[in-house]
TORNUTOR-741692 format. One record per residue (C-alpha): residue in one letter; x, y, z. Coordinates in nm, 2 decimals. Layout:
<gutors>
{resn: A; X: X; Y: Y; Z: Z}
...
</gutors>
This chain:
<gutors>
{resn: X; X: 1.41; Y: 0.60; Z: 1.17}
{resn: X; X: 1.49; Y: 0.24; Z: 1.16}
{resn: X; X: 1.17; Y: 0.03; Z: 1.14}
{resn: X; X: 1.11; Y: -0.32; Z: 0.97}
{resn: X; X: 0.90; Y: -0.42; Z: 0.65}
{resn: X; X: 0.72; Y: -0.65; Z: 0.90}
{resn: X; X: 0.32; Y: -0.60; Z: 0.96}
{resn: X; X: 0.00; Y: -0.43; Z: 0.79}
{resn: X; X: 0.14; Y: -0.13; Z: 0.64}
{resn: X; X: -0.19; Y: 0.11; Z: 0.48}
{resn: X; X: -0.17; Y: 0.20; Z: 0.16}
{resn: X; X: -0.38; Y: 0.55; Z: 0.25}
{resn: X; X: -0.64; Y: 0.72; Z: 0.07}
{resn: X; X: -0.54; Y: 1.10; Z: -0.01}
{resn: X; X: -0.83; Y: 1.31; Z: 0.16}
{resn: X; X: -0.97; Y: 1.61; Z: -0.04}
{resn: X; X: -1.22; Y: 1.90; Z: 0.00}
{resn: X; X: -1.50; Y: 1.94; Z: -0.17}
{resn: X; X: -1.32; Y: 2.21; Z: -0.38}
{resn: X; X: -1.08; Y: 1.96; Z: -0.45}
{resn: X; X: -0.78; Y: 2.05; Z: -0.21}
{resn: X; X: -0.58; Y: 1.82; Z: 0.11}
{resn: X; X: -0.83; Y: 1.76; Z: 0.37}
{resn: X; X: -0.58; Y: 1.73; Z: 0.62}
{resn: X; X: -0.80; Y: 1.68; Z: 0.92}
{resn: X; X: -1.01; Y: 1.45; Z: 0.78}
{resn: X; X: -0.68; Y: 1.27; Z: 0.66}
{resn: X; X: -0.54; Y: 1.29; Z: 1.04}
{resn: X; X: -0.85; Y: 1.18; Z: 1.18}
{resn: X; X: -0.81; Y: 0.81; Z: 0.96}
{resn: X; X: -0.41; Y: 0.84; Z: 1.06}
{resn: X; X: -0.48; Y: 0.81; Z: 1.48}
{resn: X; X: -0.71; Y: 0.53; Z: 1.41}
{resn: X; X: -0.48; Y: 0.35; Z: 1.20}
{resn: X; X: -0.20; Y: 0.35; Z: 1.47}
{resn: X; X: -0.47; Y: 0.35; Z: 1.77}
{resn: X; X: -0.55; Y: -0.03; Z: 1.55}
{resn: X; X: -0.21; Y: -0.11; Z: 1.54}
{resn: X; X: -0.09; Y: -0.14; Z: 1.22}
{resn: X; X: 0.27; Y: -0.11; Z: 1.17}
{resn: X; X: 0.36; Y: 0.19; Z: 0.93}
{resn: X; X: 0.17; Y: 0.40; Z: 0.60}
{resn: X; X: 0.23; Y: 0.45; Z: 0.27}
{resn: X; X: 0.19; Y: 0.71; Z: 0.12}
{resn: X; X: 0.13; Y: 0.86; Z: -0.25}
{resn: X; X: 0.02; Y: 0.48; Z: -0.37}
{resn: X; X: -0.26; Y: 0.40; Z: -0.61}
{resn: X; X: -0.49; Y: 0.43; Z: -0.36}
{resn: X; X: -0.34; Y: 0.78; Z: -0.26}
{resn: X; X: -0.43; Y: 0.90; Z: -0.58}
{resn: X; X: -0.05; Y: 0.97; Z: -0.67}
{resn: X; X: -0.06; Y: 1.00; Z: -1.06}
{resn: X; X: -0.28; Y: 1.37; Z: -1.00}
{resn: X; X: -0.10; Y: 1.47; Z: -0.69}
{resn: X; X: 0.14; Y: 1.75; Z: -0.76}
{resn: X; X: 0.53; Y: 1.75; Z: -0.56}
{resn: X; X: 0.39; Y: 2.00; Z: -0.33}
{resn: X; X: 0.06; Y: 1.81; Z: -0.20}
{resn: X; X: 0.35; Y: 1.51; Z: -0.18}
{resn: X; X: 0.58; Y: 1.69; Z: 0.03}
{resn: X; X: 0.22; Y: 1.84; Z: 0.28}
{resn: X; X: 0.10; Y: 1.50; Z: 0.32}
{resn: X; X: 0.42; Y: 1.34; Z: 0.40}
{resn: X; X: 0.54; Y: 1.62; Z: 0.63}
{resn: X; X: 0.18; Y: 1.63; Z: 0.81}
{resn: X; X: 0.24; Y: 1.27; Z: 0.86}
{resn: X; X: 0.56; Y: 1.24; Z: 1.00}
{resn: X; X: 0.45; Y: 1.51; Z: 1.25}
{resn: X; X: 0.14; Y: 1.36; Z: 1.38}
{resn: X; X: 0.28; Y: 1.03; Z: 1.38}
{resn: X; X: 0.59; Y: 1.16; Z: 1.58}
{resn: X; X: 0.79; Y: 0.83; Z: 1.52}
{resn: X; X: 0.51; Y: 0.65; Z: 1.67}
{resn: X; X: 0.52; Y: 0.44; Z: 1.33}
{resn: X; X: 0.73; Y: 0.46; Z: 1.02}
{resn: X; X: 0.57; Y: 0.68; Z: 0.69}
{resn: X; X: 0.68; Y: 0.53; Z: 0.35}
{resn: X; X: 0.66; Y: 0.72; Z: 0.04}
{resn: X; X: 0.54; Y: 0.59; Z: -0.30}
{resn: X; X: 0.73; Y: 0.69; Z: -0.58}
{resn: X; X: 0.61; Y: 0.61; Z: -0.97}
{resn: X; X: 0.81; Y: 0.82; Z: -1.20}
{resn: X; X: 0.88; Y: 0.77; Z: -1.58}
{resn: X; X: 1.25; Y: 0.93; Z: -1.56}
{resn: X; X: 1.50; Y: 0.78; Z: -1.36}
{resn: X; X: 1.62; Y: 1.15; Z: -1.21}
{resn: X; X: 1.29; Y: 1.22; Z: -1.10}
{resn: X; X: 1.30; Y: 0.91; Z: -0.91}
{resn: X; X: 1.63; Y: 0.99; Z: -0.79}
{resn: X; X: 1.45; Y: 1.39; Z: -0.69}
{resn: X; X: 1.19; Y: 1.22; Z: -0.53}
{resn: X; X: 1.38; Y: 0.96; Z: -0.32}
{resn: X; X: 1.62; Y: 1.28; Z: -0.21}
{resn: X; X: 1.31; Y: 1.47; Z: -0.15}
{resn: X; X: 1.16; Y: 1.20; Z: 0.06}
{resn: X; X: 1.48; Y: 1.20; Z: 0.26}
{resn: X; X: 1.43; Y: 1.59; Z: 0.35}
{resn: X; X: 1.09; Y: 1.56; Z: 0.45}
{resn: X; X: 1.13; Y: 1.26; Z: 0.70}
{resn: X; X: 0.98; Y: 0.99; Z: 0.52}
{resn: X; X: 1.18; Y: 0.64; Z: 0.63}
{resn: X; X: 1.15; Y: 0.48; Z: 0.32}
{resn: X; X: 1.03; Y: 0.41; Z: 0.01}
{resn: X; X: 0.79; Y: 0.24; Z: -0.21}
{resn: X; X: 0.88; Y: 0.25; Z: -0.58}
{resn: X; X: 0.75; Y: 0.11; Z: -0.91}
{resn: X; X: 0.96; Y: 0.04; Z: -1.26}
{resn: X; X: 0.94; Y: 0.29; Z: -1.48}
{resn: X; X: 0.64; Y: 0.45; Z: -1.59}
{resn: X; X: 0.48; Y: 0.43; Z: -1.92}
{resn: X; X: 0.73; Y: 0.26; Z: -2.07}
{resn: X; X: 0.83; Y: -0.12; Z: -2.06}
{resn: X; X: 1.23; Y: -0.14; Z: -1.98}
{resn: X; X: 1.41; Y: -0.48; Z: -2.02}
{resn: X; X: 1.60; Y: -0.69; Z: -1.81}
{resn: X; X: 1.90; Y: -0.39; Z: -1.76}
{resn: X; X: 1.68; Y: -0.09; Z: -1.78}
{resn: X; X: 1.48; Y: -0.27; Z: -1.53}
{resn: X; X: 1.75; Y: -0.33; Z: -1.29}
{resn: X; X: 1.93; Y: 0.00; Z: -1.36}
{resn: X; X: 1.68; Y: 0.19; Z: -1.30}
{resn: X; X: 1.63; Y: 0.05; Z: -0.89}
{resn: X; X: 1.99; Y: 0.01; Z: -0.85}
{resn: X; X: 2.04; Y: 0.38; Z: -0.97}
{resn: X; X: 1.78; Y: 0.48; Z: -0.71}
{resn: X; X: 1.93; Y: 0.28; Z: -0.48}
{resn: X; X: 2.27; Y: 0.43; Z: -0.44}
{resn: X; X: 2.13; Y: 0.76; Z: -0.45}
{resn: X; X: 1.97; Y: 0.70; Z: -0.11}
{resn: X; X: 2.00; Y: 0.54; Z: 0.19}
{resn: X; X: 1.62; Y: 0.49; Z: 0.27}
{resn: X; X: 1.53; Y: 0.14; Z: 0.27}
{resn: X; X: 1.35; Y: 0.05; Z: -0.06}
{resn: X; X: 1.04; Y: -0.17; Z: -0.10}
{resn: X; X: 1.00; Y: -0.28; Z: -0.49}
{resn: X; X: 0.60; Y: -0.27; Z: -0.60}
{resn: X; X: 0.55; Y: -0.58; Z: -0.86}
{resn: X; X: 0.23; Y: -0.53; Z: -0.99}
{resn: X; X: 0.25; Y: -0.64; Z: -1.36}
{resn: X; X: -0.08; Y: -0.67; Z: -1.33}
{resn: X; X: -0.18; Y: -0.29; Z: -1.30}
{resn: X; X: 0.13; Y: -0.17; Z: -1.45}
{resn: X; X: 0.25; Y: -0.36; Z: -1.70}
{resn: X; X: 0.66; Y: -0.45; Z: -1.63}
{resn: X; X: 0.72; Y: -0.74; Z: -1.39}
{resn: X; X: 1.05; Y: -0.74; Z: -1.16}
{resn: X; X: 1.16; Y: -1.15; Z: -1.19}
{resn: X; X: 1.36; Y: -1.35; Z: -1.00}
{resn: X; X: 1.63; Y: -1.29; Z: -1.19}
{resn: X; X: 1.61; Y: -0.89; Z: -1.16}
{resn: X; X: 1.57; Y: -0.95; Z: -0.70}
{resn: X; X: 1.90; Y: -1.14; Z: -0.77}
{resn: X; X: 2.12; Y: -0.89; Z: -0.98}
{resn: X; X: 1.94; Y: -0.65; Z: -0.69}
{resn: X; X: 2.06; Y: -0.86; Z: -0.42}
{resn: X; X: 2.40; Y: -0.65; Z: -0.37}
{resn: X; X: 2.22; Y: -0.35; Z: -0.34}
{resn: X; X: 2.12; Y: -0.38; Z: 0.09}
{resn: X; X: 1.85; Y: -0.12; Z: 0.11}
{resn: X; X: 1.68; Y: -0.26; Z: -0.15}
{resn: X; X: 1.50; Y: -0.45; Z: 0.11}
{resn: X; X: 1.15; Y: -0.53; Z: 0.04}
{resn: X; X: 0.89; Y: -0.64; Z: -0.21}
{resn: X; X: 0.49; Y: -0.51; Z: -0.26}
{resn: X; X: 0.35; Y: -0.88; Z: -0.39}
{resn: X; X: 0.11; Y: -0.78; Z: -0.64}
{resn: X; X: 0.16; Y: -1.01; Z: -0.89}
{resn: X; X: -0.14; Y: -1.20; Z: -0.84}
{resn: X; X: 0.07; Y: -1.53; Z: -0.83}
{resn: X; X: 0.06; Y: -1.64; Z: -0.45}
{resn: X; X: 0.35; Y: -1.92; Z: -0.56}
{resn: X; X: 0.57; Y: -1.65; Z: -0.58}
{resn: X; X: 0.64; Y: -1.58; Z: -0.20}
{resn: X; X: 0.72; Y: -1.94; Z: -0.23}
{resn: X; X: 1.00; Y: -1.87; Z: -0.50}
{resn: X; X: 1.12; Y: -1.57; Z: -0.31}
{resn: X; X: 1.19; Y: -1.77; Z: 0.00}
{resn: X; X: 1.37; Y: -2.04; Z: -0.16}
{resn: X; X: 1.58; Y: -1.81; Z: -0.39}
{resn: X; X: 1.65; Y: -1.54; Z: -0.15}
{resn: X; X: 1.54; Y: -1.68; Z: 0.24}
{resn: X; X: 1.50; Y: -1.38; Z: 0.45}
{resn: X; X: 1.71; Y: -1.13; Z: 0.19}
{resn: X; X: 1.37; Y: -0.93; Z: 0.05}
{resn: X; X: 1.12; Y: -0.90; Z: 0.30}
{resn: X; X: 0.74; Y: -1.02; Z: 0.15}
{resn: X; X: 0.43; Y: -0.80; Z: 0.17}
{resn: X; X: 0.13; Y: -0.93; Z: 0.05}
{resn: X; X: -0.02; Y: -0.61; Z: -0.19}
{resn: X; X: -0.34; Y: -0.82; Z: -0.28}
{resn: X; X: -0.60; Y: -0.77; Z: -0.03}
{resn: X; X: -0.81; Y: -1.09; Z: -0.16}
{resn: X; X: -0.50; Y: -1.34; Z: -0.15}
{resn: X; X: -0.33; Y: -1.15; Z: 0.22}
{resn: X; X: -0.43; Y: -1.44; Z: 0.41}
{resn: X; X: -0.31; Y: -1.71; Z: 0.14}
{resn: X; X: 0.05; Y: -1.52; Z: 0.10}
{resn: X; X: 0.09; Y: -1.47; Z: 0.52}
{resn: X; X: 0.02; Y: -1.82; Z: 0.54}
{resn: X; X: 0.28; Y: -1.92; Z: 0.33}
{resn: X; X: 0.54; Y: -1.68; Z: 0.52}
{resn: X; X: 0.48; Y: -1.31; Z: 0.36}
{resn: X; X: 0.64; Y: -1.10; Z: 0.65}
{resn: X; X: 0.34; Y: -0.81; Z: 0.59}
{resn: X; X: 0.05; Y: -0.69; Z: 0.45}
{resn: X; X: -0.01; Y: -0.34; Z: 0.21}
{resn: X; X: -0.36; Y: -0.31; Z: 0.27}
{resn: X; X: -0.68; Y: -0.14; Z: 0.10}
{resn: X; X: -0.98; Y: -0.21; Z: 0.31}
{resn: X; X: -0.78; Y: -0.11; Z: 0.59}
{resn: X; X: -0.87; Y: 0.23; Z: 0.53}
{resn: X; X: -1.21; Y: 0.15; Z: 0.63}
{resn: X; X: -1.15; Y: -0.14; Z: 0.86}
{resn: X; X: -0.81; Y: -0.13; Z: 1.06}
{resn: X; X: -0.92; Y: -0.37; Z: 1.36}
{resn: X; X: -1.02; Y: -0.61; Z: 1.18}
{resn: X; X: -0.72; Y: -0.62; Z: 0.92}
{resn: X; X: -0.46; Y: -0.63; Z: 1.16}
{resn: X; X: -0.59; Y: -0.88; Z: 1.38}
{resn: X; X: -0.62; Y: -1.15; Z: 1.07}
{resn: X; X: -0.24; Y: -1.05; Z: 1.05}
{resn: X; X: -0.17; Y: -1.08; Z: 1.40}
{resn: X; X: -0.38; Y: -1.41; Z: 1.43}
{resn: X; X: -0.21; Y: -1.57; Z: 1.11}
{resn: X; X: 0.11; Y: -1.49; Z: 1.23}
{resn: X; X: 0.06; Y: -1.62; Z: 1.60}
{resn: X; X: -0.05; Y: -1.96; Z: 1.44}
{resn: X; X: -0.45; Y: -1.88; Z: 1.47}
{resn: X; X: -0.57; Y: -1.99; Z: 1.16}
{resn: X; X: -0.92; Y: -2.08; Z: 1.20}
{resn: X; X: -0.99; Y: -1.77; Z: 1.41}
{resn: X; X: -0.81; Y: -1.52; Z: 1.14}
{resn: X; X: -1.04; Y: -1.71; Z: 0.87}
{resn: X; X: -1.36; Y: -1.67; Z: 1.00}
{resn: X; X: -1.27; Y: -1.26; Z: 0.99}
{resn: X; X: -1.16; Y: -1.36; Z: 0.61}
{resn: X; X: -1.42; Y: -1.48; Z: 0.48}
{resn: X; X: -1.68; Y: -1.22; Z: 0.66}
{resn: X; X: -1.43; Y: -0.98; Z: 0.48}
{resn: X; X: -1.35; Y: -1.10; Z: 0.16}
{resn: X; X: -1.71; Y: -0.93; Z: -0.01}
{resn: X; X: -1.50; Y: -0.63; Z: 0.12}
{resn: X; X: -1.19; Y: -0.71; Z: 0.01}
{resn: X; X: -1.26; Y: -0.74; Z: -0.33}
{resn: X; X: -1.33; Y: -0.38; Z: -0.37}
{resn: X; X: -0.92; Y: -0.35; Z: -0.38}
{resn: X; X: -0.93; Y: -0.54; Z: -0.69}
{resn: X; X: -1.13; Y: -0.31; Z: -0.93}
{resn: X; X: -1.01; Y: 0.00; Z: -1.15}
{resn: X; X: -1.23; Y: 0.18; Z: -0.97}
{resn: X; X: -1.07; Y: 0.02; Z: -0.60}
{resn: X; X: -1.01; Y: 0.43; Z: -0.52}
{resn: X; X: -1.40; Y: 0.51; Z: -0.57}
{resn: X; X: -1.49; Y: 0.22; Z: -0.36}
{resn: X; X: -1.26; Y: 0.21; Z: -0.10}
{resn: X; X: -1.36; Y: 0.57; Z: 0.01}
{resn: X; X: -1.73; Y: 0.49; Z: 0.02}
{resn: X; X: -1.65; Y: 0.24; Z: 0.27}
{resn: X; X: -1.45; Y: 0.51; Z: 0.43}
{resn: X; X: -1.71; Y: 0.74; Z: 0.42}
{resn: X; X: -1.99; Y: 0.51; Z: 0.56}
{resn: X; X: -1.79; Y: 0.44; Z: 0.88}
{resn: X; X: -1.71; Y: 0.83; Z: 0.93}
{resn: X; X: -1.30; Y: 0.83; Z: 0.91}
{resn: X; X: -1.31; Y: 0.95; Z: 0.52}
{resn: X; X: -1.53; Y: 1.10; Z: 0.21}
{resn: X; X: -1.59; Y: 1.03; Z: -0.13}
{resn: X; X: -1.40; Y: 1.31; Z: -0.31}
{resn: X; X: -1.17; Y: 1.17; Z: -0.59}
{resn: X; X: -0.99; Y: 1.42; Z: -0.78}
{resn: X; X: -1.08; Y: 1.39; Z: -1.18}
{resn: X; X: -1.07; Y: 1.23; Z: -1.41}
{resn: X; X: -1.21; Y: 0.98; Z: -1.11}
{resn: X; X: -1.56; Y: 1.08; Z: -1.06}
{resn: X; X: -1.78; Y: 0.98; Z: -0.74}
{resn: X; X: -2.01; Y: 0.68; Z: -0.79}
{resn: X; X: -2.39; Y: 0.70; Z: -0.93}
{resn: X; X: -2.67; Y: 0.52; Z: -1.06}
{resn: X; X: -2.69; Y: 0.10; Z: -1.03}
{resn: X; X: -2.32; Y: 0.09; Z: -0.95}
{resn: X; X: -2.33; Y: 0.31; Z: -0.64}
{resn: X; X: -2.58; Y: 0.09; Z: -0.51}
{resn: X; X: -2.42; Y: -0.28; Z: -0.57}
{resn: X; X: -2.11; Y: -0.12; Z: -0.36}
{resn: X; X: -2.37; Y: 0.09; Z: -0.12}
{resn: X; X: -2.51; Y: -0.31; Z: -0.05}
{resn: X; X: -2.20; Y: -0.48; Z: -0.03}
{resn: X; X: -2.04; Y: -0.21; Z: 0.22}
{resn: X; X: -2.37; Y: -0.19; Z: 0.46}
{resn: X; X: -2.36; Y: -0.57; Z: 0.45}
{resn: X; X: -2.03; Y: -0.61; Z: 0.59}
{resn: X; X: -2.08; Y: -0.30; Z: 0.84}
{resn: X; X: -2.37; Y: -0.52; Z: 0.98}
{resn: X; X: -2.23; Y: -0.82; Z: 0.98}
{resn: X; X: -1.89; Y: -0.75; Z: 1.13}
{resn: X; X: -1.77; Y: -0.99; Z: 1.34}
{resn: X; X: -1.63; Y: -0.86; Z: 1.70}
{resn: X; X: -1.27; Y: -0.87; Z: 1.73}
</gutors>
């Protein structure tokens, strides 16, 4: 499926039972209103899907269930955060197999490569696929940071196409665009700085609180990108209380409390994540019912 890296792309929450296993109609229920709101792909198997206690198997349902009810309506990307390079290289073939139309992959996990483990480790990936490949830079979160210089020694490698731009450092899609032009395609990963980055030219947006609040996500992209900045900003700032629930450890907790409050997801997390209680539930209880009654029309 050819698609481009251009648009809000969800990073989806992974649905589960009450006795902890896929709730895949509560999960397909979330996945028509995502597309019925117009965003422009999914990814799968992210942080927010949960992916470090999903096993292969609940992978390969979720992306399979997806890629059917989606029926090339929109493109499913799969996450893939492995600590051994073959695994990577399963997971990308695996991918392949089970329709997804690309990927989303970290550096290694739990361990911090250098420059050349760094780049050897995407480019190995690379040529062992043919899926278009978004990098996720989070140093943030994870701890290893793909530079400037590693997008440049990755620059031969074509479907190496895209970057997640977690970094925290909105200057870099500036860097990006000078150094490479249109070469990497720019999604902002950050819900709190997504305007900030589309402004300065990101090409898309890996949302969080889209999983709660698809309308009003896409239309700040849509209204950024057709030059409609101080109509997209008003939705900002209603939604930036919001948005900062992407920003916590606990983002996963919070986001599905929003999800479940709005009827399109529940509050099951698989452990060692446990469901909020006490004073904490509340403050997010408050800031979640405050921006369900306050939410603007769009």
């Amino acid at each position: 499926m050819q698609f481009e890296w251009k648009g809000v792309f969800p990073a989806l929450t992974t649905k589960f039972t009450a006795d902890d296993q896929l709730d895949l109609s509560l999960f397909e229920k979330n996945l028509h209103l995502q597309v019925a709101c117009g965003v422009n792909g999914i990814v799968l198997g992210g942080t927010l899907g949960e992916a470090s206690v999903l096993s292969l198997e609940e992978k390969e349902n979720l992306v399979k269930f997806a890629v059917e009810k989606l029926d090339k309506k929109i493109p499913v990307i799969m996450n893939i955060a492995e600590g051994a390079t073959k695994d990577a290289v399963r997971q990308a073939d695996l991918a392949a197999d089970w329709g997804a139309a690309g990927l989303m992959i970290l550096p290694p996990m739990r361990y911090s490569p250098d420059f050349r483990e760094t780049v050897q480790y995407f480019q190995t990936i690379a040529t062992n696929t043919d899926l278009p490949i978004m990098i996720y830079n989070n140093p943030i979160d994870y701890k290893n940071e793909v530079t400037l210089e590693m997008f440049a020694a990755l620059e031969k490698n074509k479907n190496i196409s895209a970057v997640k731009e977690s970094t925290r450092d909105v200057t870099n899609v500036t860097r990006m665009k000078n150094n490479f032009g249109d070469r990497f395609k720019i999604l902002c990963g950050v819900d709190t700085l997504a305007m900030e980055e589309l402004c300065l030219g990101a090409d898309g947006w890996v949302a969080g609180l889209v999983c709660a609040f698809p309308k009003e996500t896409v239309a700040i992209f849509n209204l950024v990108k057709e030059g409609k900045i101080e109509e997209a900003r008003k939705i900002y700032r209603w939604f930036m209380p919001l948005l900062e629930l992407d920003i916590h450890p606990k983002l996963v907790q919070y986001i599905k409390l929003a999800e479940t409050a709005l009827e399109i997801g529940s509050e099951f997390v698989r452990e060692p994540r446990l469901a909020l209680v006490g004073d904490e539930r509340k403050k997010i209880e408050t800031i979640i019912k405050e921006g369900i009654t306050t939410r603007p029309q769009v």
